[in-house]
ZADO-994979 format. One line per 4 residues: number of its first residue (from 0); for each residue x, y, z of C-alpha. Coordinates in pm, 1 decimal. Example, Ala and Ser with C-alpha at 12.3 -4.5 7.8 and 13.67 -1.06 7.14 Angstrom:
0	1230.0 -450.0 780.0; 1367.0 -106.0 714.0
//
This chain:
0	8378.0 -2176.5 1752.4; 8430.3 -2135.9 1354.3; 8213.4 -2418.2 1340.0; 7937.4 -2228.7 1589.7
4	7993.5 -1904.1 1370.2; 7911.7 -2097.9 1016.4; 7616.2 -2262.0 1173.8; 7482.1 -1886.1 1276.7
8	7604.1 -1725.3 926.1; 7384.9 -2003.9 720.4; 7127.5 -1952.8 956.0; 7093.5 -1618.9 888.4
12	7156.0 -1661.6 546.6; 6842.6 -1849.5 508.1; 6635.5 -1652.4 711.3; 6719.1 -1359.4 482.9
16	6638.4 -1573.8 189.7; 6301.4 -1685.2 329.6; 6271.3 -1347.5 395.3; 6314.7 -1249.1 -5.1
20	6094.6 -1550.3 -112.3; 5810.0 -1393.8 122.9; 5865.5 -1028.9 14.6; 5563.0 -910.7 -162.9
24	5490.9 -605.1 -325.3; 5127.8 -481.4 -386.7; 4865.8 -279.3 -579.0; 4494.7 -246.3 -475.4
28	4218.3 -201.0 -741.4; 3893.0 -159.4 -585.8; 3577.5 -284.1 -802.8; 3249.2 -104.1 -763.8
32	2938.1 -338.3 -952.6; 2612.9 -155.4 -1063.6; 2323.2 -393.3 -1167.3; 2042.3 -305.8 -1334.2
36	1738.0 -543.0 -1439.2; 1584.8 -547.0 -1721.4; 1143.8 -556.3 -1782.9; 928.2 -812.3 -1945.1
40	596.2 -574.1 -2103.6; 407.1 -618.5 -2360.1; 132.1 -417.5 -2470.7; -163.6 -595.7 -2643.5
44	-404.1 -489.7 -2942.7; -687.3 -711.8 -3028.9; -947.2 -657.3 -3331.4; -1211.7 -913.4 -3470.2
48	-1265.8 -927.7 -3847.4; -1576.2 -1120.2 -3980.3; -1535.7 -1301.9 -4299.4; -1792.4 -1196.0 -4573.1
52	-2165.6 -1291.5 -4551.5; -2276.6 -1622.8 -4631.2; -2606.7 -1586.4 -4855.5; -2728.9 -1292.2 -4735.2
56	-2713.8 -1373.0 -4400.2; -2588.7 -1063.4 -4144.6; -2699.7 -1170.7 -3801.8; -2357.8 -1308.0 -3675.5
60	-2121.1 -1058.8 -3476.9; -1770.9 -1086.6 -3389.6; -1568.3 -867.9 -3124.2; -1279.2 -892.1 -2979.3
64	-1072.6 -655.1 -2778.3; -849.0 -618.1 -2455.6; -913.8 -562.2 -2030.3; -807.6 -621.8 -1699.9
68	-903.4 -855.4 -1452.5; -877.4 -744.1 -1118.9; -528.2 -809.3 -1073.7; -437.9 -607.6 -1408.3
72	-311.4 -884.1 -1616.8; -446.7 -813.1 -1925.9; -732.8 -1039.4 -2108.4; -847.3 -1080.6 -2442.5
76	-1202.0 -1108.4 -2489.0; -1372.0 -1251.0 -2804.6; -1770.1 -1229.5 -2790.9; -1919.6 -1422.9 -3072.3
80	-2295.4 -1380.0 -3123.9; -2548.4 -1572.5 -3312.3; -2288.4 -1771.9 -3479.8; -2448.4 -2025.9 -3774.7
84	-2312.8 -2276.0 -3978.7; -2070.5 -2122.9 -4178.0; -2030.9 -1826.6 -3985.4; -1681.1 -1729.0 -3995.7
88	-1439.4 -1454.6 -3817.6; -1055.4 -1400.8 -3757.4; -944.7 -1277.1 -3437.4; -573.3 -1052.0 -3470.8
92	-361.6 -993.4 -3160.8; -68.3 -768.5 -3213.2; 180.6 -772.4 -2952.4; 459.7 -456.9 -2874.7
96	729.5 -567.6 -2650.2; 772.3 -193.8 -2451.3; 991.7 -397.4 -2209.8; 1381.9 -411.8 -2231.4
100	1409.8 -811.0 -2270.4; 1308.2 -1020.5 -2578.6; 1035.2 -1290.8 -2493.5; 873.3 -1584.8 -2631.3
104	580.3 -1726.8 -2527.8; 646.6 -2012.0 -2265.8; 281.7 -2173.0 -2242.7; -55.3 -2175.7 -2228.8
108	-361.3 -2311.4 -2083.8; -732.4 -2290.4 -2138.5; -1058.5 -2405.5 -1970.7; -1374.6 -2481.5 -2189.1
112	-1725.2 -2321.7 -1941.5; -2050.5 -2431.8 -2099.9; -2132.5 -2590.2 -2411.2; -1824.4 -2737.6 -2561.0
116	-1889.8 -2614.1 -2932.8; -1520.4 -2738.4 -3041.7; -1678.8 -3014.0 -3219.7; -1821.8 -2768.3 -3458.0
120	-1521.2 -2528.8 -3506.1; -1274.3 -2546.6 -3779.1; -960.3 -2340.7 -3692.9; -619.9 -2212.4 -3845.2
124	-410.7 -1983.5 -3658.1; -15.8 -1836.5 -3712.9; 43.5 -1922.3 -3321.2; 441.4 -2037.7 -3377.5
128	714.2 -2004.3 -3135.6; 879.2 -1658.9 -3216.2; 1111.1 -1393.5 -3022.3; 955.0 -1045.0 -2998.3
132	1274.9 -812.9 -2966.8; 1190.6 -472.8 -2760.8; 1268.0 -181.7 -2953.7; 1642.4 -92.2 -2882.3
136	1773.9 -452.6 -2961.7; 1598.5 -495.0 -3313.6; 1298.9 -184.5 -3411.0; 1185.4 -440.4 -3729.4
140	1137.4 -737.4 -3443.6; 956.9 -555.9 -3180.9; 586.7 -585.7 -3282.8; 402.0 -937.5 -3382.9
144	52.7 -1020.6 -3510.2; -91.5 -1322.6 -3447.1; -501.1 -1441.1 -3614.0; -691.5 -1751.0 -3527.7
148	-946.0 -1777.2 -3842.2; -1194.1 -1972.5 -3697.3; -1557.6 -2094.5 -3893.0; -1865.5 -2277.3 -3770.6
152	-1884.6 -2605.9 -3946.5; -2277.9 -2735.9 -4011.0; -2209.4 -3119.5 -3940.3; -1923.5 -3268.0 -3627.2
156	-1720.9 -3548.6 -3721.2; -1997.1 -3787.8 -3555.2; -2252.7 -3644.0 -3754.0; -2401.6 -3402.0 -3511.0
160	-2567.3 -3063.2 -3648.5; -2444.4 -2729.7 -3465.5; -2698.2 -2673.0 -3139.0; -2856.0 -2347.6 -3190.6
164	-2921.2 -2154.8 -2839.1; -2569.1 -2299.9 -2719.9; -2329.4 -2050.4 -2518.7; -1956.4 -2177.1 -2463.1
168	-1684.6 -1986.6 -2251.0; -1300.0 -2032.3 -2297.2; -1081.3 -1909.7 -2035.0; -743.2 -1918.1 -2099.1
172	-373.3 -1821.1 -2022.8; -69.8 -1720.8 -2221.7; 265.5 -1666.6 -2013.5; 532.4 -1493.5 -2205.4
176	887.2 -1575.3 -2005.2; 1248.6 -1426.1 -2152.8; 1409.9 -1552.0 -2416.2; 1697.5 -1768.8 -2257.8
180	1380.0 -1962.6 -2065.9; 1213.3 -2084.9 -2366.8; 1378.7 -2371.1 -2513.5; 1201.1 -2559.8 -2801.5
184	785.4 -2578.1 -2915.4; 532.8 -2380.0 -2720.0; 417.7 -2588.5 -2447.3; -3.1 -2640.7 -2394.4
188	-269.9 -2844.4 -2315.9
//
């Protein structure tokens, strides 16, 4: 029986200390998330600037400025008439990021309509890969101008003059993405 007794005594001995080991005590914090987005917007500014007169000659005209299209994505349009040899203009686009996010541009595209006169332009631009910071992350960041000096050249590499009575459309597309998605040159055509 003292044998029967010692068996139940270190029996109960280690269900009390299974019963310690699995003793828990506890404290409950609850967690309550708010998320907020932030907005990619830009808004744009374009203005044409014709470089001076080339002997005497004031029939060439240079505009540029910013719509819709029907979706409301805004377009630049640049309207050069009667352009000459040696005609010459610089387009400007400013760009305000009014948005919360910085954003670089992630690509482009563009379509040539009509007569390709790319033959017979000679173009510089400032086009590099830059963040534009909206204005509670950096105030001195937040608005960029871009030009594209462009001039008619007289004679193409092969030789060919300028055609007068040409017209040539360029369609294209600029998609600005946020920061952390642009990694390295912009990406084109």
């Amino acid at each position: 029986m003292r044998s029967k007794a010692i068996g139940i005594l270190a029996l109960l001995a280690l269900t009390a200390s299974i019963g310690v080991a699995m003793a828990m005590w506890t404290e409950t914090l609850k967690v309550n998330v708010s998320i907020n987005t932030g907005e990619v917007n830009l808004d744009f500014d374009a203005w044409c600037v014709e470089h001076p007169e080339v002997e005497g000659k004031d029939v060439g005209s240079c505009d540029a400025y910013i719509t819709e299209d029907k979706y409301g994505t805004p377009v630049l349009m640049i309207n050069v008439s009667n352009a000459y040899p040696w005609y010459g203009f610089t387009v400007y686009l400013r760009i305000n990021n009014t948005g919360t996010i910085p954003v670089k541009i992630y690509n482009y595209t563009y379509s040539i309509y009509g007569d390709d006169l790319t033959p017979w332009l000679s173009c510089t631009d400032n086009i590099t890969q830059v963040q534009i910071d909206p204005y509670d992350v950096n105030p001195d960041e937040q608005v960029k101008t871009f030009y594209m000096n462009c001039t008619f050249i007289q004679d193409s590499e092969d030789g060919e003059v300028l055609p007068e009575n040409a017209h040539m459309t360029i369609m294209g597309q600029v998609v600005f993405a946020q920061w952390n998605e642009v990694t390295g040159p912009i990406q084109g055509p």
